[in-house]
GULOTOR-231927 format. One line per 8 residues: their letters; for each residue x, y, z of C-alpha. Coordinates in Angstrom, 2 decimals. Last residue first. Layout:
residues N
a = X/Y/Z ~ ...
END
This chain:
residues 605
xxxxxxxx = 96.04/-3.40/85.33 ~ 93.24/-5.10/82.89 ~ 95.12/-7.31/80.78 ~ 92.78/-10.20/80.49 ~ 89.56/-8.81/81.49 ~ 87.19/-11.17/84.09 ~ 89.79/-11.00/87.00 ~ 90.92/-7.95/86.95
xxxxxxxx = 87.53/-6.53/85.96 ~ 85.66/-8.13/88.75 ~ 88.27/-7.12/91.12 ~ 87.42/-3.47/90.00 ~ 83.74/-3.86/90.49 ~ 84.42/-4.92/94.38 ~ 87.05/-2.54/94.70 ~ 83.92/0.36/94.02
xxxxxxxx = 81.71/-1.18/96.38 ~ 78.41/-3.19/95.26 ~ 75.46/0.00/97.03 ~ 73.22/-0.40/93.97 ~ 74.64/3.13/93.04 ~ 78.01/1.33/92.78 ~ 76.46/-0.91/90.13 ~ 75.36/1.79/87.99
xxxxxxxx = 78.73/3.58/88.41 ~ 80.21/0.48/86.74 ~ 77.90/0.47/84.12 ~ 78.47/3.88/83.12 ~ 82.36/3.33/83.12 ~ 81.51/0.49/80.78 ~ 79.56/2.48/78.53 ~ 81.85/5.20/78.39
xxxxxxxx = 83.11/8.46/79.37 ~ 81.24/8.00/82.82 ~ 78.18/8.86/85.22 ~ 74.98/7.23/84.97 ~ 71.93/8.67/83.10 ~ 73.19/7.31/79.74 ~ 72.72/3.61/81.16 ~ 68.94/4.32/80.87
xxxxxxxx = 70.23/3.72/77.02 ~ 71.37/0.36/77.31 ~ 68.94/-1.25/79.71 ~ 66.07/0.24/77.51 ~ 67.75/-1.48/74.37 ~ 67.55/-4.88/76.23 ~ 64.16/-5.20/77.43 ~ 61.27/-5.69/74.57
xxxxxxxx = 63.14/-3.76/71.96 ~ 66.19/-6.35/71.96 ~ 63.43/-9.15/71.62 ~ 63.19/-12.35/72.57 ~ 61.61/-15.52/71.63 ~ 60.53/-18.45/74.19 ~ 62.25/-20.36/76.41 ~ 63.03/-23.96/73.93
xxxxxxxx = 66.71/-22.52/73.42 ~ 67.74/-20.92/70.00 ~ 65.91/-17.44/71.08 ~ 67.89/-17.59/73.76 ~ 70.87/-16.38/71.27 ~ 69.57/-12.70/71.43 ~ 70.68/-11.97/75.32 ~ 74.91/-13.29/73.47
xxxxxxxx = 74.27/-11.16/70.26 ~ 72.96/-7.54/72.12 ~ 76.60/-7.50/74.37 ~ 78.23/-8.97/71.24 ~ 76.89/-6.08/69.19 ~ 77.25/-3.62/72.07 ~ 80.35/-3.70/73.18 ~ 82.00/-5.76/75.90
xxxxxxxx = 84.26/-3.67/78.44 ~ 83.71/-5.19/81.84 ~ 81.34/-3.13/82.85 ~ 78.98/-4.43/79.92 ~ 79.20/-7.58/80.55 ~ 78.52/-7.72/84.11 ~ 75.57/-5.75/83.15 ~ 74.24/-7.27/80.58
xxxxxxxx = 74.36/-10.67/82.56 ~ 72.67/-9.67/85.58 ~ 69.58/-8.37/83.21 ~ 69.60/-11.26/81.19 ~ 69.54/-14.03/84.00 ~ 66.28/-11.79/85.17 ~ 65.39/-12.04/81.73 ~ 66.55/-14.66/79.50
xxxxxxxx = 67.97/-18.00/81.39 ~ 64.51/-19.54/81.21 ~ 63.47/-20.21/84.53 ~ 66.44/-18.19/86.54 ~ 70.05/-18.81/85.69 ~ 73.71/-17.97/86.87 ~ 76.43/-20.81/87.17 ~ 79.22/-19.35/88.01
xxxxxxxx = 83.45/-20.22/88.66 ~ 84.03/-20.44/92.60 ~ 88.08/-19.17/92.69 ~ 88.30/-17.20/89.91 ~ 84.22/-16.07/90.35 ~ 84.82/-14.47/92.82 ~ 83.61/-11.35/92.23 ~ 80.63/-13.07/90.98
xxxxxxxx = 80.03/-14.38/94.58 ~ 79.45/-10.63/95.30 ~ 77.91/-9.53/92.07 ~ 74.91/-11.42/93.30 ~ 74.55/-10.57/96.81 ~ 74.95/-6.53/95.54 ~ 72.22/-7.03/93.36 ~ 69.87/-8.52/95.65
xxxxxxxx = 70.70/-5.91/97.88 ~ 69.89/-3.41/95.46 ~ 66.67/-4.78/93.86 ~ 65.58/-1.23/92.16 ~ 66.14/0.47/89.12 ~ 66.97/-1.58/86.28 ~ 64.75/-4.61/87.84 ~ 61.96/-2.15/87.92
xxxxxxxx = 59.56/-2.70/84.94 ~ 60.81/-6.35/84.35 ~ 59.24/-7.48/87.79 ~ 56.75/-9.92/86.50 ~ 58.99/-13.13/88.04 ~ 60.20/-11.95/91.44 ~ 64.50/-11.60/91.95 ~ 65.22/-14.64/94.30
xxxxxxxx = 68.59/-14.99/95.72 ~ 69.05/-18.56/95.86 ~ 72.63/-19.29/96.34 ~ 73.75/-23.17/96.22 ~ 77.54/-23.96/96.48 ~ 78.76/-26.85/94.16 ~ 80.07/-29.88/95.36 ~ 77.15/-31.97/94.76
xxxxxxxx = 75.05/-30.42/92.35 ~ 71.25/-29.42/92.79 ~ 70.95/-27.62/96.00 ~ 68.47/-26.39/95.24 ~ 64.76/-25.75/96.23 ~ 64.42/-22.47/94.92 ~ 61.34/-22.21/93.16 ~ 58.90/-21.21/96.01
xxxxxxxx = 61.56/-18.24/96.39 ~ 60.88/-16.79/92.95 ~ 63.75/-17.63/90.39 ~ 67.30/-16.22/90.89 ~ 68.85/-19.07/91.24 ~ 73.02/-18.52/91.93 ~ 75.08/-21.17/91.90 ~ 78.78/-21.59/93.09
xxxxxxxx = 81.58/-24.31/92.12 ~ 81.30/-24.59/88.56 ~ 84.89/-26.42/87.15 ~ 83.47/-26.77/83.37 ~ 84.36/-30.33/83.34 ~ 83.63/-31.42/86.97 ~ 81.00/-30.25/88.12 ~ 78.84/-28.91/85.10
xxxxxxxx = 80.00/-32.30/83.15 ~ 79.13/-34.33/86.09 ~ 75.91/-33.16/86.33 ~ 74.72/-32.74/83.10 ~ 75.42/-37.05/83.12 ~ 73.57/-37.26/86.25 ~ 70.77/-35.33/84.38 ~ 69.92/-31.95/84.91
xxxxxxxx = 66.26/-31.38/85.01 ~ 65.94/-28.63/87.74 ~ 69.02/-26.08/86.77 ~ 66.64/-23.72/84.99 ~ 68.04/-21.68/82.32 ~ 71.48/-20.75/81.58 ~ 74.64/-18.49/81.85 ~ 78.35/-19.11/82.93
xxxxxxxx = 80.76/-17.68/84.40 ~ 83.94/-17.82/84.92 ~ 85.44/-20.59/82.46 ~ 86.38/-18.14/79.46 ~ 88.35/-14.87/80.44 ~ 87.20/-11.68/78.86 ~ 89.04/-10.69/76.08 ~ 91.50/-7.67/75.83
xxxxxxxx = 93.81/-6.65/72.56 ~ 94.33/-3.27/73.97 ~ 92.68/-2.87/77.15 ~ 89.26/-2.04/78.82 ~ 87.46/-2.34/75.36 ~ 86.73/-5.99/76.15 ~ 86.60/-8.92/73.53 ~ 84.10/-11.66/73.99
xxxxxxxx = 85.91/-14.86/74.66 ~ 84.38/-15.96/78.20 ~ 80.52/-14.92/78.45 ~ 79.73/-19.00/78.66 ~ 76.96/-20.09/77.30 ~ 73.83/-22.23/78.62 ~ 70.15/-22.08/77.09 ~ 68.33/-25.49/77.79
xxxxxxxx = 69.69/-28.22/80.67 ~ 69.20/-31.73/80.91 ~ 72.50/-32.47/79.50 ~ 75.32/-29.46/80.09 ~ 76.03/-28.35/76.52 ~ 77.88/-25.12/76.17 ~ 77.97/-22.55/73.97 ~ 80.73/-20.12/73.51
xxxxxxxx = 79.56/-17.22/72.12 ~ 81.83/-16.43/69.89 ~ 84.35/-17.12/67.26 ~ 87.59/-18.71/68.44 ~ 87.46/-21.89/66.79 ~ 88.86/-24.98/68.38 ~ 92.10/-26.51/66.44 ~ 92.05/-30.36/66.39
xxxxxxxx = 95.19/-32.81/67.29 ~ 96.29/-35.88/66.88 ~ 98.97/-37.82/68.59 ~ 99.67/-41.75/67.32 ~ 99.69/-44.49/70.00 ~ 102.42/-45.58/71.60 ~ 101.23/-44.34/75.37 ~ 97.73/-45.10/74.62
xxxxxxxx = 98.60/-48.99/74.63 ~ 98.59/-48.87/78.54 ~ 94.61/-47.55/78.54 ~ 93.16/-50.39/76.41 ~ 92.39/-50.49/72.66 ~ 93.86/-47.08/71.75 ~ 93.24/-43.62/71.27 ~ 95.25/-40.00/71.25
xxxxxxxx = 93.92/-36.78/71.97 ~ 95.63/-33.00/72.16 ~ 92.92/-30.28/71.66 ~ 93.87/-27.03/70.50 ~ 92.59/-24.17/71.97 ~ 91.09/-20.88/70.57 ~ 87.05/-21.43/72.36 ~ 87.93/-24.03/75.25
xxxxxxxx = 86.53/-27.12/74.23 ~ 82.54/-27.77/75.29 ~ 82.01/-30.68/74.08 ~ 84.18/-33.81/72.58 ~ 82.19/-36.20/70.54 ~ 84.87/-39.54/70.83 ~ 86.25/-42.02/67.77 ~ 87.02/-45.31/67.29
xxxxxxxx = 83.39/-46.54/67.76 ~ 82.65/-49.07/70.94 ~ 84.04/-46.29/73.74 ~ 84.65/-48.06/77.22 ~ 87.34/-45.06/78.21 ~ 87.47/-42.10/78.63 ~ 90.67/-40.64/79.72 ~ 91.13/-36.85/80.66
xxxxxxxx = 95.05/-35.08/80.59 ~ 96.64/-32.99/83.53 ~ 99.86/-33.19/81.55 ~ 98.90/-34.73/78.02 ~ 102.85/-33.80/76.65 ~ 100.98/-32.28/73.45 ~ 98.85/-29.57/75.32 ~ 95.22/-28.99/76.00
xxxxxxxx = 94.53/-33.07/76.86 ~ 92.59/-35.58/75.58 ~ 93.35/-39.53/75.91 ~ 90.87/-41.95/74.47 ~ 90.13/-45.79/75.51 ~ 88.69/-48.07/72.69 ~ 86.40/-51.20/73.18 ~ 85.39/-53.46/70.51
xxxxxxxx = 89.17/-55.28/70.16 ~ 90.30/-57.07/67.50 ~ 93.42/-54.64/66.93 ~ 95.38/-53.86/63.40 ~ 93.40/-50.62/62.91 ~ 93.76/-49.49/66.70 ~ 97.54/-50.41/66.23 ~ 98.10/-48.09/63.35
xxxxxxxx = 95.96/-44.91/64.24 ~ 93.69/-44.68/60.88 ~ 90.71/-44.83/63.72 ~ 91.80/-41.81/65.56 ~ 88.96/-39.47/65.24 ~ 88.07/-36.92/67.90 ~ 84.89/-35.24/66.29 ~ 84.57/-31.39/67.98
xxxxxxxx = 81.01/-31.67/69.57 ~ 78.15/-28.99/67.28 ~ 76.78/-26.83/70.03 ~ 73.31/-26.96/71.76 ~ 71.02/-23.88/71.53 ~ 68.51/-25.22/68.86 ~ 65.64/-26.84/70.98 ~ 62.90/-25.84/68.94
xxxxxxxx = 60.60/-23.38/70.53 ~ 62.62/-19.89/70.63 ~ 61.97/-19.38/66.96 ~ 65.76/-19.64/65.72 ~ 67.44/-18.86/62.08 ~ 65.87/-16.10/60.55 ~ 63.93/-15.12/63.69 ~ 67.55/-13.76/64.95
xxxxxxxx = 68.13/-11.15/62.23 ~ 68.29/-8.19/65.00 ~ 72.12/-8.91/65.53 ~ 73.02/-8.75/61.50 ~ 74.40/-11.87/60.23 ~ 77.70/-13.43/60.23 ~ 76.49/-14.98/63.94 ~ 72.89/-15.63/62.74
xxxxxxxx = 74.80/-17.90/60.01 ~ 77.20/-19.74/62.95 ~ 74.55/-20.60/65.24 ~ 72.16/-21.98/61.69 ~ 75.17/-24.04/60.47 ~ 75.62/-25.10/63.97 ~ 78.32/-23.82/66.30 ~ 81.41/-25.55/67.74
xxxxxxxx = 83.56/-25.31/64.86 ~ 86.28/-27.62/65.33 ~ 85.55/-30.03/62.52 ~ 84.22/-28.05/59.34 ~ 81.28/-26.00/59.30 ~ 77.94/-27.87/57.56 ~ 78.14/-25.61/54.48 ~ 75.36/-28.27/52.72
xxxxxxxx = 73.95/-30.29/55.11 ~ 70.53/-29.13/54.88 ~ 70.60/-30.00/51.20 ~ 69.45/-27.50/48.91 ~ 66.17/-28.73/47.69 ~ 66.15/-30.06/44.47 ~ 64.60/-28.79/40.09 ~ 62.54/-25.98/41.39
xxxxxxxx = 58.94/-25.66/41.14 ~ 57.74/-21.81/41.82 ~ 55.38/-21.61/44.54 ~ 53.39/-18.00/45.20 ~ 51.77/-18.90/48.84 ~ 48.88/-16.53/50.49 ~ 48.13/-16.93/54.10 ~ 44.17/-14.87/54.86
xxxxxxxx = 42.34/-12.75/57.06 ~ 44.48/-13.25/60.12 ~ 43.42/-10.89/63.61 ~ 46.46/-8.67/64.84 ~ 48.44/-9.83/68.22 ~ 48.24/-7.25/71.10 ~ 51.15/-4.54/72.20 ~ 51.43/-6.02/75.53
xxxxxxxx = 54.85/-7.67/74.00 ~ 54.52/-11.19/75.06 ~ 56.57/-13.21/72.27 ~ 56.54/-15.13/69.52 ~ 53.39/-16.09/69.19 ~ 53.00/-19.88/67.75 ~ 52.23/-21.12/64.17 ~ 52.52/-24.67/63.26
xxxxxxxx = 53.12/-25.74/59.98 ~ 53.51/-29.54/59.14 ~ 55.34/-30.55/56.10 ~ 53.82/-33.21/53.10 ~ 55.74/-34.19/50.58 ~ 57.90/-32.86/47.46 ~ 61.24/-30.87/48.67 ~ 61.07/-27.54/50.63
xxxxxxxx = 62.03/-24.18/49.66 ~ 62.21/-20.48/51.61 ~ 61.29/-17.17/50.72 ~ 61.52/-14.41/53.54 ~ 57.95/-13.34/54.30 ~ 55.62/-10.72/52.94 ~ 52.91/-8.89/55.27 ~ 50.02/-7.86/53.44
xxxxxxxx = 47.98/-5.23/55.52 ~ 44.38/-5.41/55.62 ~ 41.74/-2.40/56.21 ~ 38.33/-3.25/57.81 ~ 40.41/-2.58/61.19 ~ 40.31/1.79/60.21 ~ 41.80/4.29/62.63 ~ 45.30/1.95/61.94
xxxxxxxx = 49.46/1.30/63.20 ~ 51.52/-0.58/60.60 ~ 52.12/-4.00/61.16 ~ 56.06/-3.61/60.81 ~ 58.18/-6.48/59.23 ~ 59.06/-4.93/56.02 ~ 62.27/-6.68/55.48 ~ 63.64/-10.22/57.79
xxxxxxxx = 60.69/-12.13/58.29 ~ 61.86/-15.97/58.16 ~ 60.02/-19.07/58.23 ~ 61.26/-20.94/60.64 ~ 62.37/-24.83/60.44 ~ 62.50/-26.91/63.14 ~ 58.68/-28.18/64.19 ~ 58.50/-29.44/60.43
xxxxxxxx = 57.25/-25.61/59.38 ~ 57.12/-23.62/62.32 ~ 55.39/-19.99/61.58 ~ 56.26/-17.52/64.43 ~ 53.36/-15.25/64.80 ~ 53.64/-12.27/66.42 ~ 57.38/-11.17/67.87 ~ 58.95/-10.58/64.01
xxxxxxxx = 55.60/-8.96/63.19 ~ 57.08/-6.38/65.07 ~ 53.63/-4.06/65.74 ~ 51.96/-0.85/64.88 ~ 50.12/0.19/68.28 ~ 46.70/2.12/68.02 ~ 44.54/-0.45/66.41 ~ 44.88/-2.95/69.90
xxxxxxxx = 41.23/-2.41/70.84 ~ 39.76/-2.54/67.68 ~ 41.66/-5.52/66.32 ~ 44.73/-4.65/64.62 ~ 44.58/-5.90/61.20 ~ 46.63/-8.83/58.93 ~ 47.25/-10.28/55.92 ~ 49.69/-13.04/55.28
xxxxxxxx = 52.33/-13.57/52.61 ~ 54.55/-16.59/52.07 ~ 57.23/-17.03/48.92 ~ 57.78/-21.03/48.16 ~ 60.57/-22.42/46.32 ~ 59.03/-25.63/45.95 ~ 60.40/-30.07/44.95 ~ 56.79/-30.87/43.38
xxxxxxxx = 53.59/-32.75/44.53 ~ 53.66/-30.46/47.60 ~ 51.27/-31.48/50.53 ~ 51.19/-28.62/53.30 ~ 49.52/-28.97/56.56 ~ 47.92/-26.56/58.50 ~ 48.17/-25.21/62.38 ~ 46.95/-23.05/65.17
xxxxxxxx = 49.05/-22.64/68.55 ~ 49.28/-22.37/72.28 ~ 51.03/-25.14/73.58 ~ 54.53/-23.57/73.70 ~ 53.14/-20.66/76.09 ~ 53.70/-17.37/74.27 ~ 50.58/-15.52/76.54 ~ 49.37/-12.49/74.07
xxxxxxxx = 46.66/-14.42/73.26 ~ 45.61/-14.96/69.20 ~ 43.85/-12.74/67.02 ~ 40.96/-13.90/65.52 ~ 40.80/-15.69/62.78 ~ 39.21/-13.84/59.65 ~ 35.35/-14.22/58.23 ~ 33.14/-12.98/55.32
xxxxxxxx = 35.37/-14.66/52.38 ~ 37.85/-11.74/52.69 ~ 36.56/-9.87/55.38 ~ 34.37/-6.68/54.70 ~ 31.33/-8.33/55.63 ~ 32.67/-9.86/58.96 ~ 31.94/-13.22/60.80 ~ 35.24/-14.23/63.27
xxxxxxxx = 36.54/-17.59/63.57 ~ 37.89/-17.74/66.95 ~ 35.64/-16.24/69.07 ~ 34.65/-12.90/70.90 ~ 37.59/-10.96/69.93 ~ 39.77/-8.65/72.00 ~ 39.91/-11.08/74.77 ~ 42.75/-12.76/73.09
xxxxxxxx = 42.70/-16.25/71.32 ~ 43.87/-19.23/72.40 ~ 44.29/-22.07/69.46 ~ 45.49/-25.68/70.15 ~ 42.09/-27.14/68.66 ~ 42.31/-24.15/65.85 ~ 43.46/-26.24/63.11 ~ 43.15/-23.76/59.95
xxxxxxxx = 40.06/-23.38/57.52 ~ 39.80/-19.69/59.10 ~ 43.10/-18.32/57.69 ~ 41.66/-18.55/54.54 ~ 44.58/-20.38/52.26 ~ 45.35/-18.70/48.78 ~ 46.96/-20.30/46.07 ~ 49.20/-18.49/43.57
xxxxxxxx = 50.99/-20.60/41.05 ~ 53.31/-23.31/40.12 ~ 51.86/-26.56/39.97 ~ 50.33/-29.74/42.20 ~ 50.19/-27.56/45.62 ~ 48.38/-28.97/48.41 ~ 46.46/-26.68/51.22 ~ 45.52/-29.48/54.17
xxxxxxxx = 43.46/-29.03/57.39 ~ 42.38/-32.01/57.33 ~ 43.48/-34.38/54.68 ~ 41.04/-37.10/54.53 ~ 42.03/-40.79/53.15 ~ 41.58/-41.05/49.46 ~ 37.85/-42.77/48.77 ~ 38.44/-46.39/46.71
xxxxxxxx = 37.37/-46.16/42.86 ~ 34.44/-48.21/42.09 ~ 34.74/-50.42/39.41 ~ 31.28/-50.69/38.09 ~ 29.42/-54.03/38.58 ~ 28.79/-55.91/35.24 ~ 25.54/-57.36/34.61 ~ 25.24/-60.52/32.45
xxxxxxxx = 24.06/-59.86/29.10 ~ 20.58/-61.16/27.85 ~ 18.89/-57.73/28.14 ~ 15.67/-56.81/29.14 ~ 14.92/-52.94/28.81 ~ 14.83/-50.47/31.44 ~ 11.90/-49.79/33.40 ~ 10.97/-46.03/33.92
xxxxxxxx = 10.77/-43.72/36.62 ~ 9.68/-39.77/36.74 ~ 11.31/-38.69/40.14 ~ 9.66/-38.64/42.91 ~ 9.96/-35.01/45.15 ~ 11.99/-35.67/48.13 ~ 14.41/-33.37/46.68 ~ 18.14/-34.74/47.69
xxxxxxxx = 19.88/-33.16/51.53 ~ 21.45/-29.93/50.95 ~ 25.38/-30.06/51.68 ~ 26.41/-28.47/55.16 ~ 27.54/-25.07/54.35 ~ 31.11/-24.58/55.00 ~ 32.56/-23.30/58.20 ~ 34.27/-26.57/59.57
xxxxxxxx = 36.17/-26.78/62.62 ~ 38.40/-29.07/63.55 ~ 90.15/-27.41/83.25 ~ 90.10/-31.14/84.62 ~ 93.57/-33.28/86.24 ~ 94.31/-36.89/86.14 ~ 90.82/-37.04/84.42 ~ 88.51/-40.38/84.19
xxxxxxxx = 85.80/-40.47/82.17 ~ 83.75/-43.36/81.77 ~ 81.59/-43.97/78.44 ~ 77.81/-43.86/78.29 ~ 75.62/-45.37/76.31 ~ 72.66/-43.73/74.66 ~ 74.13/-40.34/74.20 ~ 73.50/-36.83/72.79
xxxxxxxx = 70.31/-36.58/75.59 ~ 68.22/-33.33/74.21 ~ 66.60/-31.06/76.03 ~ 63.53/-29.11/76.26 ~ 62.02/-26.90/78.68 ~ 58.42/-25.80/78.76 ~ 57.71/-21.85/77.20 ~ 58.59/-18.99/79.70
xxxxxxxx = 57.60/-16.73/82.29 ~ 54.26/-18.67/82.85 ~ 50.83/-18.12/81.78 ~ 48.23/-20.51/83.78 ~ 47.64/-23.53/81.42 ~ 44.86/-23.75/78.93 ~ 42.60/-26.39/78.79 ~ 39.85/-23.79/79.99
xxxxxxxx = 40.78/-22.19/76.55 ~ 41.34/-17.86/77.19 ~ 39.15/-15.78/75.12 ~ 39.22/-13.78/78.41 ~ 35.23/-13.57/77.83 ~ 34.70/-16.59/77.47 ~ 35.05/-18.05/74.37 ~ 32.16/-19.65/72.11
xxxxxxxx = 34.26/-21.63/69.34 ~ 33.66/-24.76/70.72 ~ 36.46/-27.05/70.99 ~ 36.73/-29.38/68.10 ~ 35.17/-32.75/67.70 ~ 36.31/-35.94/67.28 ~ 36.44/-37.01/63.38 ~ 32.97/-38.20/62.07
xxxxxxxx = 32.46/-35.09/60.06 ~ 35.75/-35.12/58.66 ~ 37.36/-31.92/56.53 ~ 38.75/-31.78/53.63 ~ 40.29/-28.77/52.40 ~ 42.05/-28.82/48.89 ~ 43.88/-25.93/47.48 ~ 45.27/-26.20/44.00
xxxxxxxx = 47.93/-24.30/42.29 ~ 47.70/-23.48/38.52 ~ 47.30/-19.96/38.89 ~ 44.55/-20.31/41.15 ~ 42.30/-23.16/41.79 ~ 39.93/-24.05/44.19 ~ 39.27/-27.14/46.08 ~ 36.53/-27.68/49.10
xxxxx = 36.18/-31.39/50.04 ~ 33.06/-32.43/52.28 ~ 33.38/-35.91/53.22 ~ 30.46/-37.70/54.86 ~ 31.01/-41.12/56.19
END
């Protein structure tokens, strides 16, 4: 087996490349002349679901009452000139065979860092097998004089799909505070459009952890592609080993991805990683660590903390622990019964029952409540047995988990401007993707949990195929996928069908979605929030948390910002009142608007 290993130092730091003749081969590098792979799947609106079951075994709930490539050089083959030859001496000593040190395994793909330093990786010695590039380029790895080392990587598709991506390995031999740069260009036909490098490439490290871009983030516009631009990321540390990096586009922005001359690391050794569990929030909090630090964060932050691939969007369960209860200590049983309720006399309390651990993950609490529970060995000992209680914090959004489905929150918390001390009402509607892959156990908690009694898909017609949900009405009222230009202007009746059942939404709580609960949800949702009083940082917040569901990144300049200030056309003193005569010029009457304030703003008349 040939290896060919290519190493070179810089400031300490080592970069080694090996590469394995007899590994399968990559895809050719000869692109047609979309540049798209003919592995490649037909673009969609968004990336592939993902979800995440939070249970193997199931208790039962009962309620009383709910609320390859290589570039390098092949080696030259020895002279076939003789060499001069001589015969060695006898000797009277037994031979002894060298020891012969055994080959290390091959790395492809593979920069490794054994000190502190600079070490450059050419973007070209990257996994491409995954790789779709744009038709701007006519391969992947691209010859050029004025390159670095004679070639870049092209630029990549616009399409976002979740199996379109180029990728590396990193070996540390130390615990690393690493600083990232990349260089970048505009190919010819994109050079007239600076770009967010926030939407380009996403870079994955571990499939969970993004590398963030939060100054300087602009790809400046150029008459002149020959000229780089060093972008420089957020720094970020990882212990000793090895951690995958995968790097996806973040989103479709028309605007063109730039071609990739080089990634450049500076790694300083540090002494331990922070642990990710350090400033996990305390009991009651129902967002991550990474939900809650985009929250204290600035709105446009998001790619600090979410990439819009790794399934991120599901809360943190409120821990029900009674296992220091007296009689639950003293008993020999394996199965436990709880008892939860919203108030300390349990009226219209839920059982579960069957649990083996003497304690319960509770989801989706109302946001501000404190839950009642109580546990025991069998349901007639819960009675007797001690009351505890949790308080549920009151910082939104409110995400919910619903099992088999990505993206869902509830609007419910988010103060209103319509009267002093307002909120809008929790348990009235609620956002999400794709309603396809809910499990039985999704199913029940949607139904009869969360109280949803209406549905509204607003996918294209050949997608609607509900109902879904026993019990719970089925409205598909199709708004087309690729229609972003218009939504804000046209779709009336659609619009008026939709805020309809929404008017209602007291008596038949919502479940809106389309594929990926972004866009067409997005555009519904803005609205409804925004004529009910919501301003714009929690407005901008709640469309910006998709990027912590497996649908793809978002942007508040792709959509969002446009929805806000076309707004200014409508008549009204304020946002709201703008809103409001936006819907009335989609035909929705005037009481129909009000009764969704009374009913959505606590204290509105």
């Amino acid at each position: 087996m040939l290896i060919l290993t290519a190493l070179m130092f810089t400031s300490g730091c080592s970069r080694e490349i090996i590469m394995n003749p007899t590994a399968a081969p990559m895809e050719s590098y000869s692109e047609t002349s979309s540049g798209m792979s003919s592995a490649a799947p037909a673009p969609s609106e968004s990336a592939s679901e993902a979800t995440s079951d939070m249970s193997t075994a199931e208790p039962t709930v009962s309620a009383s009452a709910t609320s390859d490539m290589s570039t390098a050089e092949p080696t030259e083959n020895a002279s076939s000139t003789p060499e001069e030859t001589f015969t060695a001496a006898p000797t009277t000593e037994p031979t002894t065979e060298p020891t012969v040190k055994p080959t290390e395994a091959p790395k492809p793909y593979t920069v490794v860092f054994e000190n502190e330093g600079t070490v450059r990786f050419e973007a070209e010695e990257v996994n491409v097998t995954s790789y779709v590039i744009s038709s701007a380029n006519p391969s992947k790895i691209v010859s050029r004089a004025d390159a670095s080392n004679g070639k870049f990587l092209a630029a990549a598709t616009g399409d976002n799909g979740a199996n379109k991506y180029f990728s590396f390995t990193m070996e540390l031999k130390m615990n690393c505070l690493i600083t990232m740069s990349a260089a970048y260009a505009q190919p010819e036909k994109y050079k007239a459009n600076s770009m967010d490098m926030r939407q380009s490439y996403v870079y994955i490290i571990d499939e969970n952890k993004t590398v963030g871009l939060s100054e300087n983030y602009t790809l400046s516009s150029r008459t002149d592609i020959t000229e780089w631009q060093t972008i420089i990321y957020d720094a970020f540390s990882l212990p000793a080993g090895s951690h995958s990096v995968k790097v996806i586009v973040g989103a479709n922005t028309g605007k063109g991805n730039p071609n990739i001359d080089y990634i450049e690391f500076t790694v300083k050794e540090i002494s331990e990683v922070p642990s990710e569990d350090e400033g996990e929030p305390e009991n009651g909090e129902i967002h991550t660590r990474d939900q809650l630090s985009y929250i204290e964060d600035s709105v446009e932050n998001v790619s600090r903390y979410a990439n819009g691939v790794s399934e991120k969007s599901i809360p943190r369960p409120v821990k029900l622990d009674f296992s220091e209860d007296q009689n639950v200590k003293a008993s020999e049983s394996s199965r436990f019964v709880i008892e939860i309720a919203d108030n300390v006399k349990f009226e219209g309390s839920t059982i579960v029952t069957g649990l083996t651990e003497k304690e319960y993950d509770y989801y989706n609490p109302a946001l501000g409540e404190t839950i009642y529970f109580r546990g025991a060995d069998n349901e007639k000992n819960l009675e007797n047995a001690a009351v505890y209680n949790v308080s549920v914090t009151s910082v939104t959004p409110r995400i919910i988990y619903v099992d088999g489905i990505t993206n869902v929150r509830d609007i419910g918390g988010i103060k209103s401007t319509l009267a002093e001390g307002a909120v809008i009402r929790q348990g009235l509607y609620y956002r999400g993707a794709a309603i396809n892959n809910i499990t039985a156990k999704g199913k029940k908690e949607l139904y009869e949990h969360l109280g949803v009694r209406a549905e509204i898909d607003l996918r294209d017609s050949y997608q609607c195929t509900g109902p879904y949900v026993a019990g719970i009405t089925y409205n598909a009222i199709p708004i087309p996928s690729g229609t972003e230009s218009t939504r804000f202007e046209k779709f009336e009746k659609e619009y008026c069908e939709i805020f309809e059942i929404i008017s209602h939404a007291d008596t038949a709580p919502v479940y809106l979605h389309c594929t990926a609960g972004a866009d067409r949800t997005g555009i519904c949702t803005f609205m409804l929030l925004t004529v009910c009083g919501a301003e714009y940082n929690d407005i901008a917040r709640d469309y910006m948390f998709t990027n912590f569901s497996t649908q793809g990144l978002r942007s508040l300049d792709s959509e969002f910002k446009n929805w806000w200030s076309k707004l200014d056309d409508f008549d009204g003193e304020t946002k709201a009142d703008k809103a409001k005569s936006w819907m009335m010029s989609k035909g929705i009457p005037e009481a129909t608007v009000e009764r969704i304030r009374e009913i959505f703003v606590e204290g509105y008349k």
